[in-house]
Each structure stands twice: as structure tokens, then as C-alpha cells.
C-alpha positions as CSV (number, residue, x, y, z in Angstrom):
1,X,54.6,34.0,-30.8
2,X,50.9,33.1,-30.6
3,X,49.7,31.7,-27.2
4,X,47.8,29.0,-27.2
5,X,45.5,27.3,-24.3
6,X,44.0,23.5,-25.2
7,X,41.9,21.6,-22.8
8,X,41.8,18.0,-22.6
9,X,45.3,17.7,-24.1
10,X,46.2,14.1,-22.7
11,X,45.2,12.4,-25.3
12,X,43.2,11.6,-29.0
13,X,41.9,15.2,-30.6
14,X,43.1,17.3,-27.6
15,X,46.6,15.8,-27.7
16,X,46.8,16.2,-31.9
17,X,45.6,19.8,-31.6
18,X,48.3,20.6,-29.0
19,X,51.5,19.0,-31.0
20,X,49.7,20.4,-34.2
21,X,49.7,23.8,-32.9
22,X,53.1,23.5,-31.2
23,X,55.4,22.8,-34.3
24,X,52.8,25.2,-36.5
25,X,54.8,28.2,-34.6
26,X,52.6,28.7,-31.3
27,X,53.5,28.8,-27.7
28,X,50.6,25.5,-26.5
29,X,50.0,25.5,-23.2
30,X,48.4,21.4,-23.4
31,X,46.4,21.1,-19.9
32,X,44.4,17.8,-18.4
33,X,43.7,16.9,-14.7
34,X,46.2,14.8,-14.0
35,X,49.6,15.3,-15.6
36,X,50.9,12.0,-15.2
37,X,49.6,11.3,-18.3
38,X,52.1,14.2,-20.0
39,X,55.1,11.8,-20.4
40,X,54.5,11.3,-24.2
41,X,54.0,15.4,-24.4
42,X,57.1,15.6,-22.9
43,X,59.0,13.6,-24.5
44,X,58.0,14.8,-27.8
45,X,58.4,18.5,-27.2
46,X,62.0,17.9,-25.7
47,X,62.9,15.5,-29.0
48,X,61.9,18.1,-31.6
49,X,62.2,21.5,-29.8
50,X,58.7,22.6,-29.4
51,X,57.3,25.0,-27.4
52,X,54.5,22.6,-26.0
53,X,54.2,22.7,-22.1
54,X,51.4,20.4,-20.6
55,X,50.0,22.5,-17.4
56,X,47.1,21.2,-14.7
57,X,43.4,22.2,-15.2
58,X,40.3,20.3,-14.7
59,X,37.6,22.0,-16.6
60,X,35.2,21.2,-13.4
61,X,37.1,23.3,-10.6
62,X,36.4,26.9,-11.0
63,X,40.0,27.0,-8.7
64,X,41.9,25.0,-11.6
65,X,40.7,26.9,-14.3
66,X,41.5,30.2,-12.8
67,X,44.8,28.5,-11.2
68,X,45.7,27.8,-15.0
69,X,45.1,30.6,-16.8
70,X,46.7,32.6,-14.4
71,X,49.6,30.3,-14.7
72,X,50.1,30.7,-18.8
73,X,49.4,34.5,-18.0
74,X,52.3,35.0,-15.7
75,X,54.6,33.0,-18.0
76,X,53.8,35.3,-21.1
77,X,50.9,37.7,-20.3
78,X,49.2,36.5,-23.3
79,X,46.1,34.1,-24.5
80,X,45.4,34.4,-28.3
81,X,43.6,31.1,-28.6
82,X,41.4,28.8,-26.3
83,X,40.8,25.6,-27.5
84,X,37.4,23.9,-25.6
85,X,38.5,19.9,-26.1
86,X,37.8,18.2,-22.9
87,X,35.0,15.8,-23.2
88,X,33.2,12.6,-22.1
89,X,30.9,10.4,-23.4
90,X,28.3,7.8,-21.7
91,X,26.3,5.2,-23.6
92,X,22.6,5.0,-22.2
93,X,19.1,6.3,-23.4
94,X,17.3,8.7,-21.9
95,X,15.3,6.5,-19.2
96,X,18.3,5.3,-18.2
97,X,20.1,8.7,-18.0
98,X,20.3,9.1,-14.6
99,X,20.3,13.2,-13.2
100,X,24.0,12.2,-11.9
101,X,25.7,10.7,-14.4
102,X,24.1,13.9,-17.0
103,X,25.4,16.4,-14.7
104,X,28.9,15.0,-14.8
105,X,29.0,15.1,-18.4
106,X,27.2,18.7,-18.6
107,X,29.7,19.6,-16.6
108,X,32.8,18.3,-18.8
109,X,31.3,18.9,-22.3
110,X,29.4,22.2,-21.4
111,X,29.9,24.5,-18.5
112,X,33.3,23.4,-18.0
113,X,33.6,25.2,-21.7
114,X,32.1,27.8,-20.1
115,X,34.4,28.1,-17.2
116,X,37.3,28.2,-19.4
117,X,36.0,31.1,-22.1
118,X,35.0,33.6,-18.8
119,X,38.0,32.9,-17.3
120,X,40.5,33.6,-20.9
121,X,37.8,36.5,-21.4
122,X,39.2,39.5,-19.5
123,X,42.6,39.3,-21.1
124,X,41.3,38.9,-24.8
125,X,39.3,42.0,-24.4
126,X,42.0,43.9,-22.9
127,X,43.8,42.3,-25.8
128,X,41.5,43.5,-28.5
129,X,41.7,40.0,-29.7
130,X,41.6,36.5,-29.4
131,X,39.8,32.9,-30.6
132,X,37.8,30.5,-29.0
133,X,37.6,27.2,-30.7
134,X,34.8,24.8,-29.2
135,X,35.4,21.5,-30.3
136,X,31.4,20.0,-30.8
137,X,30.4,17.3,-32.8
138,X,28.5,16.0,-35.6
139,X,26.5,15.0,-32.6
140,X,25.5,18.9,-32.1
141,X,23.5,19.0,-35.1
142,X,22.5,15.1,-35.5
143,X,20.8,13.7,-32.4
144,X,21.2,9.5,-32.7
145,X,19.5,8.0,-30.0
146,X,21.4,6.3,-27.0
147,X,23.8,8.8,-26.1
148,X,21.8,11.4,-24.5
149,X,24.2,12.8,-22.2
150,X,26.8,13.7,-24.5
151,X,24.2,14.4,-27.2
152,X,22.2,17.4,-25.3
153,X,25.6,18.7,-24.0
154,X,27.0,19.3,-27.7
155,X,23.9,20.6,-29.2
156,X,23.8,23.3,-25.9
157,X,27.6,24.1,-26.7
158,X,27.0,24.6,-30.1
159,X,23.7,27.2,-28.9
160,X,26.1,28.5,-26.5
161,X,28.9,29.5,-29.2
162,X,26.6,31.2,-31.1
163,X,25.3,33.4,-28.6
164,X,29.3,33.6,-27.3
165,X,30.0,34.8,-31.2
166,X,27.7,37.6,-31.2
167,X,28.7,38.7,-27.8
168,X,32.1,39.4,-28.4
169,X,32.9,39.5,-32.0
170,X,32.9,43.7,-31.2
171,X,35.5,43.1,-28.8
172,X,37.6,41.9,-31.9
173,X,37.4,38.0,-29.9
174,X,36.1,35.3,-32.8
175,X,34.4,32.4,-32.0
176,X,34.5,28.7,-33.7
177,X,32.6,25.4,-33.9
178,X,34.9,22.3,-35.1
179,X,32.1,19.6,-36.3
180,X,34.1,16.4,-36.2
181,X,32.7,12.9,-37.2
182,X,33.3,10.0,-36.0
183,X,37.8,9.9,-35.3
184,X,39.9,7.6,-34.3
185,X,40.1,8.0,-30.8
186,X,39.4,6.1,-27.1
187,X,36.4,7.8,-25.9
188,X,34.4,6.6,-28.5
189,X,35.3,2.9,-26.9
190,X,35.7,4.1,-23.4
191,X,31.5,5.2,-23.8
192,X,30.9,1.8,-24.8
193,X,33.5,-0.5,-22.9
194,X,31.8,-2.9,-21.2
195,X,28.4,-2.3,-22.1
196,X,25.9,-5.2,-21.6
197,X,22.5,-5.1,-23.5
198,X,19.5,-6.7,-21.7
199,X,18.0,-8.5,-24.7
200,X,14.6,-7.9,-22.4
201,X,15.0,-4.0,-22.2
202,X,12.6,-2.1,-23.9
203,X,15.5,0.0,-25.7
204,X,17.5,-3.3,-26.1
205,X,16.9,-2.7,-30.1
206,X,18.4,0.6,-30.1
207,X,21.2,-0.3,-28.1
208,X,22.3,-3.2,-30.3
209,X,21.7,-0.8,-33.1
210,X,23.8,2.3,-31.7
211,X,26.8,-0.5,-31.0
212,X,27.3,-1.9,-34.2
213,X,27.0,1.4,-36.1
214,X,29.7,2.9,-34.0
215,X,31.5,-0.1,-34.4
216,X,31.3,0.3,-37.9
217,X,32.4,3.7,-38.2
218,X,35.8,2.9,-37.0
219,X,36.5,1.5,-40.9
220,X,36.0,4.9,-42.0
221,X,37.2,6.7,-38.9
222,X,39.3,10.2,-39.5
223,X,43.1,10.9,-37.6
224,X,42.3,13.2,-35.4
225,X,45.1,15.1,-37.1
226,X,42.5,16.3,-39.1
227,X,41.1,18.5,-36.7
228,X,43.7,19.4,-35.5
229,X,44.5,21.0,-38.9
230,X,40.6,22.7,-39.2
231,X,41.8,24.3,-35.8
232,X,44.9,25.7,-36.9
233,X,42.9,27.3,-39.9
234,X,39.9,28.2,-37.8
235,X,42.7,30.5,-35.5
236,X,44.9,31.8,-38.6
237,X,42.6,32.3,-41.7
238,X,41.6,35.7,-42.9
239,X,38.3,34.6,-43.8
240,X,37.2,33.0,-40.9
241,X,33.8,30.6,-40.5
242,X,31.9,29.7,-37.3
243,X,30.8,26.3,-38.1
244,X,33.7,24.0,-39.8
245,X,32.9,20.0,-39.6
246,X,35.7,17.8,-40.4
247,X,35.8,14.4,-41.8
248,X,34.0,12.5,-44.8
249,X,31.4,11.1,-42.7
250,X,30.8,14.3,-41.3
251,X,29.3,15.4,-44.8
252,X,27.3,12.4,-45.1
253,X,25.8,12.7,-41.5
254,X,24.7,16.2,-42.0
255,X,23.4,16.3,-45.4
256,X,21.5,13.0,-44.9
257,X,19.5,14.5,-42.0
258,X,19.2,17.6,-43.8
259,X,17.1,15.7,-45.9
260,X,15.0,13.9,-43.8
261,X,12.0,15.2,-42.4
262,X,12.0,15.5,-38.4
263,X,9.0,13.2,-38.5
264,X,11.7,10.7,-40.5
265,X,14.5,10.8,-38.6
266,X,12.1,9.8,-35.4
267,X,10.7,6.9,-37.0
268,X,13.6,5.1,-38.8
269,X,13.5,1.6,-36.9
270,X,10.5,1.7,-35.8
271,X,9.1,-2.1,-36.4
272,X,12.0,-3.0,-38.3
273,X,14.3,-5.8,-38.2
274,X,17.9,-5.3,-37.8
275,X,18.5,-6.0,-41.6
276,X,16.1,-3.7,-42.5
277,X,17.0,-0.9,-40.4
278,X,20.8,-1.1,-41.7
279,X,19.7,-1.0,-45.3
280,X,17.4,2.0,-44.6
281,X,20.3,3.7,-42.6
282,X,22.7,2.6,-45.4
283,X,20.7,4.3,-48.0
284,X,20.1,7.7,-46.4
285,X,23.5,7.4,-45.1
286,X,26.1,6.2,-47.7
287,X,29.0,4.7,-46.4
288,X,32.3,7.5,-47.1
289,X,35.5,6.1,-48.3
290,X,37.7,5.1,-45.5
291,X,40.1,8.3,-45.1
């Protein structure tokens, strides 16, 4: 049986990757920091029989990550798969960014990827084998304005994988980038819970603007099921791809940037009104079909 290590498994993506895994006939080890919040993990894995055992690691304590690992290594002195997950998100621009509240999420979305791949490394090259899925974002390849934090962190995990990729793919250890759009899940609210726009700001326009459309995008949101799916394929398939984005909107976002010029992309808004900047976004950004 295929061993299996997921990060940020409490909940949304992490948990649907975990259960998807777990009844598609691997051993998934479903880790988060605080393992009160395993009951529905539990519960599921004793109801239908699964192999599914949710384990402690916070992806920002070198000790945890080496504490867990070590754990799923005594129990079967095995990892074929490491599954990056754990994120966070927080809703600010960039002059508003402050060097704390980056670090913490650089610290979640990025190195404590990082900390997890080195410390799963040793025993896939002994191994000969192994994959490590990085979970990224449409957000590593489009960069929308008012999420800086969690914006730089996914385009420097996606430059990260592809360096990993080259590094080890001689080692017989495969790397892959899951691309999701927007999906139904709570951190996408939890960024923006609560935020109150200072119709005085300076970036109050963009604000307004990054709210709605994320508020929108719920209508046409993916299951996270989804990619949990692309995962399964991105550790099983014969003919294996380092970049695989998941969900209709996913498509749209891409391509539509693809065709923009950078100079383009920088100036949509600029002195427009809120109608007008919706239409413009509509129409280099076509609405998918709610999936």
C-alpha cells in the first residue's frame, strides 16, 4: 500500500485530498496543528474502513515536521507521496502588507513547504522514488492586486517546484504543481471576514473591487473534490505533468492573462468606474459555467 503524507488536512482541499486518497487504496497519514479538529476524520475513516489516520504537524516548527515524519516512518517505513496543502490567506495591498503579517504567511504557504519536502527527502531517495505535490494556485501565475501576501508566496512555490523538479527527478522523486481556481472552501472567506474598506483609502477602489469579484466567484466555485482527484492522478499516472490547474475558471484566468499584455493587466481600472471596470474584466474574463 502507497503511503501518503498531506498537510493541512483539517479541512476544505487538504481534508478532500486526504479522504480522496484514503478510499483510492493509500495508507493517508492527514496532519494539521491541532488535532481537535480530526473528529469528522475520524469518524469517517472508522464508518467506512479507511486507512486514513490524522497525525500532528505544524508546517512552521522544524520539531513537528521532523516529529511527524518520523512518526509515519516508524509506523511503515515508507513515504511515496507528500502532499504541500497547508495555507493561509490575508486580504491587504501591498502598503498595507506589514513585514509580520508576510512572514507568517511565507512561512505557511512557502518554507513551511519547504520544511516538509527536506524532511520526506532522505527516505524518497533511499527509496528510489517518490511524489511531491505542491498545492499553488491560479494565484501563482495571475497576480490580482490586494492579496499580496499570499500572492508572492504562491508564485515563489511554484519557482521553487521547478527548481525542486530538476533537482531530484534523477533520484527517480517527481515533482507537481496543482493550479486550482477559485473552490469552495473557508479560507477564501476567512481572508476576507471582517474586512472594513476605508472609502478614504487610497486603495479603497481596489479593495471594493477584489471583494466583490471574490464574492462572485463563489457562483462558479469548484468542490474541492476536484483536486483532490488531479492529485490522485498527478501521483498514479504514467505520463506525468508538472503543472496541472483544476477548475473551469482556472482556464479562463490563465488564458485571459495570457493574452494581455503586462502593460494591460497593470492598467485595467485605472480611472474607471466600478461599472466599467466589471464589463472590462467581464470581457477579458468570461464568466465559466457554474461546475
Amino acid at each position: 500500500m502507497s503511503i501518503a503524507l498531506i498537510t493541512g488536512a483539517s479541512r476544505g482541499i487538504g481534508r478532500a485530498i486526504a479522504v480522496h486518497l484514503a478510499r483510492h487504496g493509500f495508507e493517508a497519514y492527514a496532519s494539521m496543528r491541532d488535532l481537535g479538529d480530526a473528529a469528522p476524520l475520524v469518524q469517517l475513516a472508522e464508518a467506512e474502513g479507511l486507512a486514513l489516520h490524522p497525525i500532528t504537524l505544524d508546517v512552521t516548527d522544524d520539531a513537528s515536521v521532523r516529529s511527524a515524519v518520523e512518526h509515519v516512518l516508524e509506523r511503515t517505513g515508507q513515504i511515496d507521496a507528500l502532499v504541500n496543502n497547508a495555507a493561509i490567506a490575508r486580504f491587504a495591498p501591498i502598503e498595507h502588507t506589514t513585514p509580520a503579517a508576510l512572514a507568517g504567511v511565507l512561512d505557511t504557504n512557502l518554507i513551511g513547504a519547504l520544511r516538509t519536502a527536506q524532511a520526506v527527502l532522505p527516505t524518497m531517495r533511499a527509496q528510489g522514488r517518490g511524489t511531491i505535490v505542491n498545492i499553488s494556485s491560479v494565484a501563482g501565475r495571475v497576480a490580482p492586486f490586494c492579496f499580496g501576501s499570499y500572492v508572492m508566496a504562491k508564485w515563489a512555490l511554484e519557482a521553487a517546484s521547478e527548481m525542486l523538479a530538476q533537482e531530484v527527478t534523477a533520484l527517480g522523486i517527481r515533482v507537481a504543481l496543482i493550479e486550482p481556481g477559485f473552490h469552495a472552501t473557508r479560507m477564501l472567506d476567512d481572508a476576507t471576514q471582517g474586512i472594513g474598506i476605508d472609502p478614504g483609502s487610497a486603495y479603497a477602489d481596489a479593495e471594493r473591487r477584489t471583494v466583490a469579484l471574490f464574492a462572485a466567484s463563489k457562483q462558479t466555485a469548484a468542490d474541492p473534490q476536484r483536486v483532490a482527484e488531479t492529485v490522485d492522478e498527478a501521483i498514479t499516472t504514467q505520463t506525468p505533468r508538472f503543472r496541472y490547474p483544476v477548475g473551469v475558471d482556472a482556464d479562463v484566468f490563465l488564458g485571459g492573462r495570457a493574452r494581455m499584455a503586462d502593460e494591460d493587466w497593470v492598467a485595467l481600472g485605472r480611472r474607471m468606474t466600478d461599472e466599467e471596470y466589471f464589463a472590462e474584466f467581464a470581457a477579458r474574463f468570461p464568466a465559466p459555467v457554474p461546475v
